[in-house]
N, C-alpha and C positions, 0 to 999 in steps of 0.2 A: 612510773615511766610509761607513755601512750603507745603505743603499737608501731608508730611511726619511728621514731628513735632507737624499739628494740630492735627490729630488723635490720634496719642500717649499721646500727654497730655488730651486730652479729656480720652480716655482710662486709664490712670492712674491716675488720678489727685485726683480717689476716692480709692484708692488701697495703702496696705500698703507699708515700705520701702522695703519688702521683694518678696515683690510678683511684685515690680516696677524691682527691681535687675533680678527675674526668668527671666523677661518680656525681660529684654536688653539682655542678657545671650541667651535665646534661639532664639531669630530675631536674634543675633548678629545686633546688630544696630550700626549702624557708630560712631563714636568716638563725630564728630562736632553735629550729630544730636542730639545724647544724652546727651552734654553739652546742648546744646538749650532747650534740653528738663526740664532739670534739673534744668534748672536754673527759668524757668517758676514756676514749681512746688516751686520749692522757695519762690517766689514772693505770691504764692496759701497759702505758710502752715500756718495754725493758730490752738496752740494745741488750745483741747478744753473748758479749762477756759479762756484761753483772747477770743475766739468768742463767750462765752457766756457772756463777760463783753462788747464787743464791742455791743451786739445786744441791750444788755442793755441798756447801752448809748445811743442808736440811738431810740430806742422807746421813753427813757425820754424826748431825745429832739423833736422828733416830737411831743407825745400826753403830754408834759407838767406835767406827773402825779403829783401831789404833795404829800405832807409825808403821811397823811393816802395811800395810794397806789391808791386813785380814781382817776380816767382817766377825762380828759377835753373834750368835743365835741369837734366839726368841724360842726360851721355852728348850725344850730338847732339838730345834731344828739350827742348824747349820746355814746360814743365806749363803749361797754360791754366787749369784751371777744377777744379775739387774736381765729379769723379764722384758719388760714395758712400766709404763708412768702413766698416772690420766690425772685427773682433776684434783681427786682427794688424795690419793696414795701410790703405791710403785709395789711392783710384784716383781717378787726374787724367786729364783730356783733357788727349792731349801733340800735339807737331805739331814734325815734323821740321826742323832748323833750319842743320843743314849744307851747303844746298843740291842735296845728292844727288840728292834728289826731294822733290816735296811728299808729304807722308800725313798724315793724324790718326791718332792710335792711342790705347790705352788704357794707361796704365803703373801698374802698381802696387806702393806705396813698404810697406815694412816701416813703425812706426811708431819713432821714435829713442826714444820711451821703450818700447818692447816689445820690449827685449833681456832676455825672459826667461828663464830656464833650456829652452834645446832651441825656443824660437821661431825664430831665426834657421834654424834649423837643419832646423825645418818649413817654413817659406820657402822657402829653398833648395830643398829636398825637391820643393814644387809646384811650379816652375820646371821642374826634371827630369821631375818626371812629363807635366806640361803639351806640354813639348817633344820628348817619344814619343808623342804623341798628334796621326795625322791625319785628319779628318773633317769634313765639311762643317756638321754642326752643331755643331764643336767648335769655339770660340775660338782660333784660334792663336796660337804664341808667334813673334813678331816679331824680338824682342832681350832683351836681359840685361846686365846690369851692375851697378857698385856705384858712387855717389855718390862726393863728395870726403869725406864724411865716413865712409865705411867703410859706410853700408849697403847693402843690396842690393834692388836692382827689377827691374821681368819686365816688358817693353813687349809688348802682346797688342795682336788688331786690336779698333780699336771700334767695338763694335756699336752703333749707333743702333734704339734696340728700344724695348718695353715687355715688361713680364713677360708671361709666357705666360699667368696666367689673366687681365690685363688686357684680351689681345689675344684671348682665347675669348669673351669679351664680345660680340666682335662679328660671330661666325659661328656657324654653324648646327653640329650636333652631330656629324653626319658629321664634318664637316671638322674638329673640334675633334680627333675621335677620329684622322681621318689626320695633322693635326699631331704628334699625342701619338708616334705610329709612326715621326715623327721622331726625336724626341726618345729613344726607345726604340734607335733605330740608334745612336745617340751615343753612351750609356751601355752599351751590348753591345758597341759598340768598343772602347769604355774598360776593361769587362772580359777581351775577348779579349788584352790588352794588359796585364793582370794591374791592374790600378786598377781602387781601387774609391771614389767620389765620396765618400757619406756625409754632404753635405750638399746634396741633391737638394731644392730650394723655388723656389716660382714668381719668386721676385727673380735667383735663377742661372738662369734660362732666357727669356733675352729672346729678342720673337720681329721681325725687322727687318719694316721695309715691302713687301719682295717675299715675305713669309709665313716666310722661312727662320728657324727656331729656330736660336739658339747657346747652347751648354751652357757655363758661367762657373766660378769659383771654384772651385778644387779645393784650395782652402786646408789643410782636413784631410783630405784624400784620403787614401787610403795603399795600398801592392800586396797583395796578395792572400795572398801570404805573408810578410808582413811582421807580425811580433807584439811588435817593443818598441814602444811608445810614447814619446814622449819628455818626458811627462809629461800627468797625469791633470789639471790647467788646461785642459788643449787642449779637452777632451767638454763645456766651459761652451760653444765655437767652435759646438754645434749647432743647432739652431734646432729645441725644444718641437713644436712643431704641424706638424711632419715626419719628424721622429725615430723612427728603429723601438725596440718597447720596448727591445730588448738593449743601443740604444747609450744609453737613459736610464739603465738598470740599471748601464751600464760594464760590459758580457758583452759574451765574442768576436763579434766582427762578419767576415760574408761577404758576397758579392755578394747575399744576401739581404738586407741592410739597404737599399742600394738599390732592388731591388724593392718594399720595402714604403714608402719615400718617394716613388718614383713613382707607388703607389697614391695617396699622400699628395697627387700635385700634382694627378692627373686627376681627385679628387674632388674638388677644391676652381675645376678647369677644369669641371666639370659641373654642381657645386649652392652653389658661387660661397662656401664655407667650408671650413675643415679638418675633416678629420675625426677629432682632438683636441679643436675646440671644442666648446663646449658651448651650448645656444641663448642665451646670454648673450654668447655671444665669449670667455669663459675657456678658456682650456686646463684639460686634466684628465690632465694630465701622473701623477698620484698613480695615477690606474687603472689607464693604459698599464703604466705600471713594477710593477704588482701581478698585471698579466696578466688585470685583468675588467672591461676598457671592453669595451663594447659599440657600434661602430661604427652611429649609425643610416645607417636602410639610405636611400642615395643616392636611391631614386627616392620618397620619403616628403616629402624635402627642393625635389626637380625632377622631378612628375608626369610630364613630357614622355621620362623616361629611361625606354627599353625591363628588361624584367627582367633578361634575359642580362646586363647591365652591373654590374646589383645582384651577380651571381653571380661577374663577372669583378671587381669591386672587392671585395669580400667575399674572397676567394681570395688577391685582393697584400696584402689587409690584415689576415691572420690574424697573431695574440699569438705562435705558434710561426712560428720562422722554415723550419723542414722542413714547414710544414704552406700555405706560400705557394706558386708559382710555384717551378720551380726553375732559371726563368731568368730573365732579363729578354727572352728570344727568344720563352721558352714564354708570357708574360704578352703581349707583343705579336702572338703567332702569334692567340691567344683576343681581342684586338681585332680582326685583320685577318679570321678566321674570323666575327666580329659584321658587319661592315662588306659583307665576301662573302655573307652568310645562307647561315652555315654552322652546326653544332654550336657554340659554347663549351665545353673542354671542363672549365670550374671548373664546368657542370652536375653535371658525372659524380662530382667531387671533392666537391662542397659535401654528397653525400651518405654517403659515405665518410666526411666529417669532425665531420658532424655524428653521424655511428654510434658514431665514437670516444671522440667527447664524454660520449655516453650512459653507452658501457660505462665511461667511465672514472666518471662521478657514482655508476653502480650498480654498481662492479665486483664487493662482496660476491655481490651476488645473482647477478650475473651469472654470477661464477666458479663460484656452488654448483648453479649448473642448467648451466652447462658440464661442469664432471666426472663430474655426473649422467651426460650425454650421452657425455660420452669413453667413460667407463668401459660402456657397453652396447655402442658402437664398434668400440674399440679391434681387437678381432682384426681383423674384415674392413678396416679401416685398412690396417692394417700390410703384409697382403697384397696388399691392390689400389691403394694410393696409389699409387705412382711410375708402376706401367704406366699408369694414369688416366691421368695427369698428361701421362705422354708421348704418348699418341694423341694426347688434345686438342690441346694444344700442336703438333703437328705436324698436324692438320685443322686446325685455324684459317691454320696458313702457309699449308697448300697449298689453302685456300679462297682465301686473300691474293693469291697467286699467279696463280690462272684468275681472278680476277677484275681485275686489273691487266692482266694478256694480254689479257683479252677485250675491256677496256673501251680498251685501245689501239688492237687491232683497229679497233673502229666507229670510233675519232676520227681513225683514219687515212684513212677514208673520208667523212668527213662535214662539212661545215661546222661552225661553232658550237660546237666544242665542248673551249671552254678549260673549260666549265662540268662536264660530264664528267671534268675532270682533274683539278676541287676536288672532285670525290665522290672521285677515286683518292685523293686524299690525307689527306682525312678516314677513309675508311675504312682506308688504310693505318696511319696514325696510331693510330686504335682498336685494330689486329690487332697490331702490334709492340711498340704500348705494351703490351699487357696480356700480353706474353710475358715482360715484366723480366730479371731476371738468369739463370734458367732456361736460355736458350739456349747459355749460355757455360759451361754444366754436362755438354751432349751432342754432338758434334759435328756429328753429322746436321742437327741441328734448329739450330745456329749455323750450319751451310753454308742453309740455309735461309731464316731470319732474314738473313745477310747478302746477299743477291740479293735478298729483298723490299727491301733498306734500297734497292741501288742502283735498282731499281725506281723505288723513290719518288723517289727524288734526280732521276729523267730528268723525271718530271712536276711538281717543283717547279720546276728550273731550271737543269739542263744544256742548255746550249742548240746542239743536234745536233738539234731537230726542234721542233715545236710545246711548248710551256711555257710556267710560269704567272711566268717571269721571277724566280724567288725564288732567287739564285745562294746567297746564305748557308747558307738551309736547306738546299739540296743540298748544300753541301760537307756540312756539320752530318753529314746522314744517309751520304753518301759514306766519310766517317771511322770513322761505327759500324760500317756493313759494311767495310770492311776491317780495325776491331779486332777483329770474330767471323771473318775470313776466312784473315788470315797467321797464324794459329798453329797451324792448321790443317795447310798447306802446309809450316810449320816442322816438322812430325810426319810429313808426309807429302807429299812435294815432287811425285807424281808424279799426285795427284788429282786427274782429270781435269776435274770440276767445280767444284773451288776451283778450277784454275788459270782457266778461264774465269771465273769470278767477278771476280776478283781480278784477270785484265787486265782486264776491263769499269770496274770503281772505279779502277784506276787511269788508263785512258786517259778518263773521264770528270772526275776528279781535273784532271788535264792541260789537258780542255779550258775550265776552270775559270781555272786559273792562266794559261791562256795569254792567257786575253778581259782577265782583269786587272792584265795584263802584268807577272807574276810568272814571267819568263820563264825563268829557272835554275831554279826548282821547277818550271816546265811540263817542260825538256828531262830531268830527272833522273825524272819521272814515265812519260816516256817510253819510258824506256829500260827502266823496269819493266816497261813495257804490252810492250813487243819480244820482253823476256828469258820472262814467258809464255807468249806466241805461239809464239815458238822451241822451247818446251819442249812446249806442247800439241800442235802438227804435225809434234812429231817420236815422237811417239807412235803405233803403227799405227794405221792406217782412221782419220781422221778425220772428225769427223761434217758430214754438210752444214752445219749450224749452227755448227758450229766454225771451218769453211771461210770462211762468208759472214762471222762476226762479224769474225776477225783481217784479212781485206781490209780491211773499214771501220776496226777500229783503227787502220791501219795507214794507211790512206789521210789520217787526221784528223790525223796522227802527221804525214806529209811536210806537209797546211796549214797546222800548229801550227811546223812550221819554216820554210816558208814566209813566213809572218806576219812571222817571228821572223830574216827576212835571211838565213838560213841555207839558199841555196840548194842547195850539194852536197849536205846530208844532206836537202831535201826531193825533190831526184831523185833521191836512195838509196831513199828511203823509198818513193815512187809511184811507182817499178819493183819493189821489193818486193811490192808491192799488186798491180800486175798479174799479178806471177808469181804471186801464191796465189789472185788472180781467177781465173786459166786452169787450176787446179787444177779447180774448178766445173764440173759437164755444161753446158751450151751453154746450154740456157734460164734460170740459173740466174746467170749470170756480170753483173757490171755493170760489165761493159769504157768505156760510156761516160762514168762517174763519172770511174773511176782514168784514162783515158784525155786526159777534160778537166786533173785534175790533172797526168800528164805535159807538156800541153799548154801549161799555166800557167807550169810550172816550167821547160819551155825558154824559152817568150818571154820572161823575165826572166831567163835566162843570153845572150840574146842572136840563139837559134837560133828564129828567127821561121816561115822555112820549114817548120822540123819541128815548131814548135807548129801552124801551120795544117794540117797534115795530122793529128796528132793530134786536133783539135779536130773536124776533117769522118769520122774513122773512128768517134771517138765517138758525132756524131750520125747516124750512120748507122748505128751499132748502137741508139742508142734508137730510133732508126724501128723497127728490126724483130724489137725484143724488147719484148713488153705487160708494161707494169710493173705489182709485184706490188701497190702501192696507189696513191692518189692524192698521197700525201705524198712517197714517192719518185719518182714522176714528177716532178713538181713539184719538187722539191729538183734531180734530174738537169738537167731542161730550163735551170732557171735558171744552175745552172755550165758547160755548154755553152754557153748563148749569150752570157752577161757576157766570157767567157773570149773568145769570139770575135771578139766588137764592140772587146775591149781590143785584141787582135791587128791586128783590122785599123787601128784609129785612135782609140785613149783617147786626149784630152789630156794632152799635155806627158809623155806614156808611152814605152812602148818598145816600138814599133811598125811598121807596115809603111808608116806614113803615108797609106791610103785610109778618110781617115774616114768620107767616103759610104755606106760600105759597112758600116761600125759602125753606123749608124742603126739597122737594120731588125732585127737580133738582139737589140740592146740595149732596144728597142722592146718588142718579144715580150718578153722577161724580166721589163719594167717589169711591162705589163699583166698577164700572168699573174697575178705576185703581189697589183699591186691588185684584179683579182677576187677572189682568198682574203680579203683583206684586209677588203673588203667583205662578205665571205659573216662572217665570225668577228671580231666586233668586240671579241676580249678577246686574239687570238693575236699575241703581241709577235714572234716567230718572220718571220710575214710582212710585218710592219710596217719590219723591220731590212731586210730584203729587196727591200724596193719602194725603201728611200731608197738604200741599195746600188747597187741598178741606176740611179735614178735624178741621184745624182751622177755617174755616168762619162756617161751619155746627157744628161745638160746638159751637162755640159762639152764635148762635141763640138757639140751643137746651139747653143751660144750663139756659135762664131763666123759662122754662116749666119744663124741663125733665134734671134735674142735672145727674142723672145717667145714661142715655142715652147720653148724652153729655160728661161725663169721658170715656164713653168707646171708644167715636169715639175720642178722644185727646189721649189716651192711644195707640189705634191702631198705628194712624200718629204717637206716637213718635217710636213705636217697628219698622215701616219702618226708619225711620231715621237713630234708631240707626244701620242698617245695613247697613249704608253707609260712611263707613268710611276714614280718612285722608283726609273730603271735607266740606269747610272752609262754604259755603252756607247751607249744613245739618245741621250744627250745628247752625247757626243763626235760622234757620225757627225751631229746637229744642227751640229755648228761647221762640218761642212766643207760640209754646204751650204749654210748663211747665208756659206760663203767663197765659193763656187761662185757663188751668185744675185748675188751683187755684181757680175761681170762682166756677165750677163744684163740688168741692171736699166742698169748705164751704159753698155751697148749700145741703150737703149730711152732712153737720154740721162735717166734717172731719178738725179743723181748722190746726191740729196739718200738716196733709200732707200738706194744703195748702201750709204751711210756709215752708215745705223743699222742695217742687218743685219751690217756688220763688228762695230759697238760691241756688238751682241748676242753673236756670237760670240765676243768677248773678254769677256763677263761670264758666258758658260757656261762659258766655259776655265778661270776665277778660282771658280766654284763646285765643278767636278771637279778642282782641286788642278793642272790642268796648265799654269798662267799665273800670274805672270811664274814663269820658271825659268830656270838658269843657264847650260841645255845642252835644243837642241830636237833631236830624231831625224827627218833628212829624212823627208819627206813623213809628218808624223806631223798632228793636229790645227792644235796651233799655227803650225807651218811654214806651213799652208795660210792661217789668217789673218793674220799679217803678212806674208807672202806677197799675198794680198789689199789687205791695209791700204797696200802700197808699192805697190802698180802704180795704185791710187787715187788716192794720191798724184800719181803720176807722172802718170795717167790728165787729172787736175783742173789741171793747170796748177801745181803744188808739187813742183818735180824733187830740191828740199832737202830736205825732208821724206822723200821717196821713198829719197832716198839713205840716208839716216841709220836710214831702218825697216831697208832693205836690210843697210848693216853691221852694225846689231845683230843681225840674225837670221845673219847667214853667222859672225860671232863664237860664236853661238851653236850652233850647227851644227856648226862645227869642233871646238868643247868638248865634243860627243859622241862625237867619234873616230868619222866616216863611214870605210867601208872604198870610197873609190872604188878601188882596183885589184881586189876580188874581187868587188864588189855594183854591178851596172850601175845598180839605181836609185837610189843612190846618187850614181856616173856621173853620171847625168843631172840628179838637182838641182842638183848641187856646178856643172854647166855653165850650166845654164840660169841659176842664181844669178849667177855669173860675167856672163853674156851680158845680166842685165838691169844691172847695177850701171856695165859699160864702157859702155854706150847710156846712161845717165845721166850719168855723170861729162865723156861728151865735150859732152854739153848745157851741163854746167857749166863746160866751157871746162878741163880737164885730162884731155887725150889721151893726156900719162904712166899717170897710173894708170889708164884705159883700158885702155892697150896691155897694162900687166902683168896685169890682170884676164885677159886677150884670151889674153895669155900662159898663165897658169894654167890655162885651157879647154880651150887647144891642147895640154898638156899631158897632161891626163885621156885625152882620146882616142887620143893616139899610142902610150901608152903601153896602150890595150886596142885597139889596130891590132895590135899586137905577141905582145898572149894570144891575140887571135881573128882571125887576120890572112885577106882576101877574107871578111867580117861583110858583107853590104849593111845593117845597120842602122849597124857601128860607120864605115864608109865615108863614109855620109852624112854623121854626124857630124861626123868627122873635116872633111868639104870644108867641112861650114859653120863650124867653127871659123877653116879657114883664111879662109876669109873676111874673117870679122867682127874679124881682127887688125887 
């Protein structure tokens, strides 16, 4: 079928016989076409009683109904109500019917008369793809099955929504454009995961009541590299007034077809049409597929739209698909950039493209007043291009360079200044982008190019110190520079500044995976960042700079295992740190960083004594060494005194039990940070840091002082919440809406108690960490059914309490706790124990009690044994015997 016939029957195929006759009459359209055409339509027409008998049909025989009209499951689901309908299938509101649990969900049935050649088998297909897909604005897949009658459905959740330009109706333009930024993280995950949608339109993007977008239908999805079709029916599945031209034309489609339907939704969220239609409401499907629509421009349509918008829609919606975005990241970076008043950088583009277009209408002329020019040229060309080429190119780096050093400098010193670190980034963006492929032609200028890249990667969002929270983007840039940096090193293992390069991306890399608990790619990152270090100081004279970096890799190196329960290898690692600290002249050394981290990492091996004296050598080297900026003081201050207030008395920790004495450190660290916090109202950095401190220091204050202990969880969460679209803020939110629950029914408030737990569990369910099969002591969720049960217990519901309790220690044991190496571990696995016997004897069975009692007494004796005269495991131990 030629290009010509597709389009017009797509254009007509919904148009009366009258307005199909205007349509051939005024194209004058070819005689053969419009047979072709006509006969298609043909084969289309179904008046509207037989497609209302045929739908009939095909529902009876998929869902079975019988003579009352009641619909049959699929599987344990119940079909309630007829959804919506599309091309292959129909989605029912289903409702769980096996008793397991209640849920509504959405399920969606193949159609029994759409077993057509390779439908089933594209069914199938979105199923799999849908069920490698996880994100919060993605619809998940629930279950799967096949009917008694042999066909097949995908139960997803349902969303209770309305489309997304329904729901732009009713808010302001900002906020349209930060929803859209949702929507854009969705379909970037989609493609990081090799799917690509293809039919992007505001009905697949419903947006629910609490503003969350979900991304729907991946009916004709397909991966990335993926190029059979399973047949050419399937391109009718697309929906005209979203469609990039290539997939009207049936031309290979990429993650740019995507990007240019997302164009497609946000101009229709902005000037309330598509922009395919035409001021009539027609599609104009014909122009699209000929490649000379001319998008009118969005703000002609909606006065109120700024121009940069024109320029950023204009750019996803260009005819060529190399001539749009060449991401869905890069098109959302140029929103988030509009939103910050930043550059846009389809400014820069829209002129380039529009240059292109020229030379291509004049290229006669063009070309004969080019050669003109060559040919006068050409010598001094030939001789001075490339060296040009290379100054420049290596001035602009090393302009790149002093001015990201310098502009670190001040921000390490001043308040205010996350705004400072969106000029880094714009400017960095300009200076790397415009070095393209070039750098990976010289090596100098690629060692170069990749230390700008990790540069940039610290101030998007490595978060090791002040950042603008954008963890994506910096890997993004983290990945370029080490693709200019290890082939380098493959040539030349012993280059002194690739190898620091290259542990810098790697142990930033690390810190990355580790916050996103990709923790086998964090430890194997590590071991990279090690094996450089190793290499670079065993090198002679090593440079100051050399010296000071590998201490902090290396220090970040034992946290990141730390974090990760791996205690031996973080007191490997944070004695390694000290010894290359003490390498350092005396003024020079940050004994009290690596010192608090040795510190940390004995009180969780057990050794309390020798954490506390690590922790007072520490702060007694920051007394009396001036630190080199405001950001490292600050950063130091804060893990010396957390570190210490834990020692002496964090809740339900491992500790020396004088929580009194925790107060006053803990205190100090709070406030520090909420000063920064206040001074810099965009630095997410201090924000994480104030609620950090402030959940260990409520939890000690809430058994003295409940309302002094609300207010300091209150505070930490008011930072939180102003950090937003960041997947960590909102975890470390759960544990203090777990935290203030005690606070609040200490203040006899049980009623609030109960709705900051339910809050907490509907934060869980949006970061993907609730329900789950298996919880990792003292993780999130541990903390709120941990909560939710002592509430229970707390309210007068000891049954309740009981039954949160076994599910969660089920769940627990399903992640395989290491309590004989991992004391906190230890200690949940006991305390868990110690609340569930104090329950059950309430409940009148002292049997399981006792073997609860038993199990407890168990854990300890058996680390009497590793660490035998512990005063911490001692205590344990007696109060085990105890409470047998």
């Amino acid at each position: 079928m030629n290009h010509q016939v597709r389009a017009l029957f797509i254009e007509l195929v919904d148009r009366s016989n009258a307005e199909r006759e205007q349509v051939f009459a005024e194209r004058r359209i070819a005689p053969e076409v419009r047979l072709e055409v006509e006969s298609l339509l043909s084969f289309d027409h179904k008046d509207a009683d037989s497609l209302a008998d045929c739908v009939a049909e095909t529902a009876a025989d998929v869902l079975d109904v019988d003579d009352n009209g009641e619909p049959a499951s699929c599987g344990p689901y119940r079909l309630m109500r007829l959804l919506g309908t599309g091309g292959m299938g129909s989605v029912y509101l289903g409702e769980r019917t096996d008793g397991e649990i209640q849920q509504r969900v959405a399920v969606k049935l193949l159609h029994a008369g759409n077993r057509r050649p390779g439908w089933e088998d594209r069914f199938l297909k979105e199923r799999q793809l849908l069920a490698s897909l996880n994100h919060p604005a993605i619809a998940r897949v629930i279950d799967a099955g096949h009917t008694d009658h042999g066909m097949p459905y995908l139960v997803m959740e349902y969303v209770d929504g309305v489309p997304i330009d329904v729901f732009a109706e009713t808010i302001e333009l900002r906020e349209r454009l930060a929803l859209f930024l949702l929507v854009c993280d969705a379909v970037s995950n989609a493609h990081r995961n090799l799917i690509i949608h293809r039919d992007l339109k505001p009905s697949n993007i419903l947006v629910d009541a609490a503003g969350q977008p979900k991304l729907l239908d991946f009916g004709i999805a397909k991966l990335v590299d993926d190029t059979a079709e399973p047949t050419q029916t399937l391109e009718r599945l697309l929906t005209p007034n979203y469609a990039s031209p290539e997939q009207l034309r049936g031309d290979h489609q990429t993650t740019s077809t995507d990007v240019y339907s997302l164009g497609a939704v946000l101009y229709k969220m902005l000037t309330g049409r598509s922009p395919h239609e035409s001021d009539t409401g027609q599609s104009r499907s014909m122009q699209v597929i000929a490649g000379i629509q001319q998008i009118t421009s969005p703000s002609s349509l909606n006065p109120h739209l700024p121009s940069d918008i024109d320029y950023v829609l204009r750019k996803a919606l260009r005819n060529e698909p190399e001539a749009r975005y060449a991401s869905v990241d890069a098109f959302a970076g140029d929103i988030a950039a509009f939103l910050d008043s930043r550059p846009v950088e389809a400014r820069s583009g829209d002129t380039w493209y529009r240059t292109r277009k020229f030379l291509r209408r004049y290229r006669v002329t063009v070309a004969a007043a080019a050669i003109a020019i060559v040919g006068l040229s050409i010598g001094v060309y030939t001789a001075n291009h490339q060296r040009t080429i290379a100054q420049r190119r290596f001035q602009q780096v090393r302009q790149l360079a002093n001015k990201i050093l310098a502009l670190d400098k001040m921000i390490g010193v001043l308040p205010g200044g996350t705004a400072a670190r969106n000029e880094i980034v714009a400017i960095s963006k300009e200076y790397l982008e415009a070095l393209g492929t070039e750098a990976r032609l010289d090596q100098d200028l690629a060692l170069d190019v990749g230390e700008a890249y990790s540069l940039l990667a610290r101030s998007q969002g490595v978060p090791t110190g002040a950042n603008l929270g954008q963890y994506a983007q910096a890997e993004q840039s983290l990945r370029k520079a080490e693709s200019l940096v290890d082939p380098i090193l493959a040539a030349n293992p012993l280059n002194r500044k690739a190898l620091m390069t290259s542990a810098r991306v790697s142990h930033d890399r690390m810190i990355l995976a580790e916050t996103d608990h990709r923790d086998e790619q964090a430890r194997t990152l590590a071991r990279k960042t090690v094996a450089r270090i190793d290499t670079l100081l065993g090198l002679p004279n090593p440079s100051l700079e050399e010296l000071e970096a590998s201490t902090l890799f290396v220090y970040n190196i034992a946290l990141a295992h730390k974090n990760m329960h791996l205690l031996d290898d973080a007191l490997r690692y944070a004695r390694r740190s000290l010894e290359i600290t003490r390498r350092l002249p005396a003024d020079r050394q940050r004994l009290d960083v690596t010192l608090s981290m040795v510190a940390d990492t004995l009180r969780l091996s057990g050794d309390l004594d020798g954490a506390l004296a690590a922790t007072r050598e520490a702060m007694a080297n920051l007394n009396s060494v001036a630190p080199r900026t405001e950001l490292a003081r600050r950063s130091s201050l804060f893990s010396v005194l957390t570190h210490e207030g834990e020692i002496f008395g964090a809740l339900d920790g491992i500790n020396l039990d004088r929580a009194a004495e925790a107060v006053s450190p803990l205190q100090r660290a709070f406030d520090s940070n909420e000063e920064w916090a206040r001074k810099d109202p965009m630095d997410a950095s201090s924000r994480i840091l104030v609620a950090s401190a402030g959940r260990i220091l409520g939890g000690v204050l809430t058994q003295t002082d409940p309302r002094r202990a609300l207010a300091v969880y209150d505070q930490g969460l008011l930072r939180l919440r102003e950090i937003e679209n960041n997947v960590k803020a909102r975890r470390e939110e759960v544990t203090l809406l777990a935290g203030s629950s005690y606070a609040l029914r200490g203040l006899h408030r049980s009623t609030d108690s109960k709705k900051r737990i339910d809050h907490a569990f509907r934060l869980l369910s949006e970061t993907k960490n609730y329900p789950t099969d298996r919880i990792v002591p003292g993780s999130e969720a541990d903390q709120a059914l941990t909560a939710l049960a002592d509430y229970y217990a707390e309210t007068g519901e000891p049954r309740k309490a009981l039954d949160v309790y076994q599910d969660l220690a089920s769940k627990i044991l399903a992640s395989k706790p290491d309590v004989r190496t991992d004391l906190r571990h230890a200690m949940r696995l006991s305390r868990l124990y110690e609340a569930q016997a104090a329950l059950l004897r309430r409940e009148g069975d002292p049997d399981g009690a006792k073997t609860l009692a038993a199990n407890r007494l168990d854990i300890w004796r058996q680390w009497d044994t590793r660490l035998p005269a512990n005063g911490f495991i001692h205590r344990q131990l007696t109060m085990a015997i105890a409470g047998r």
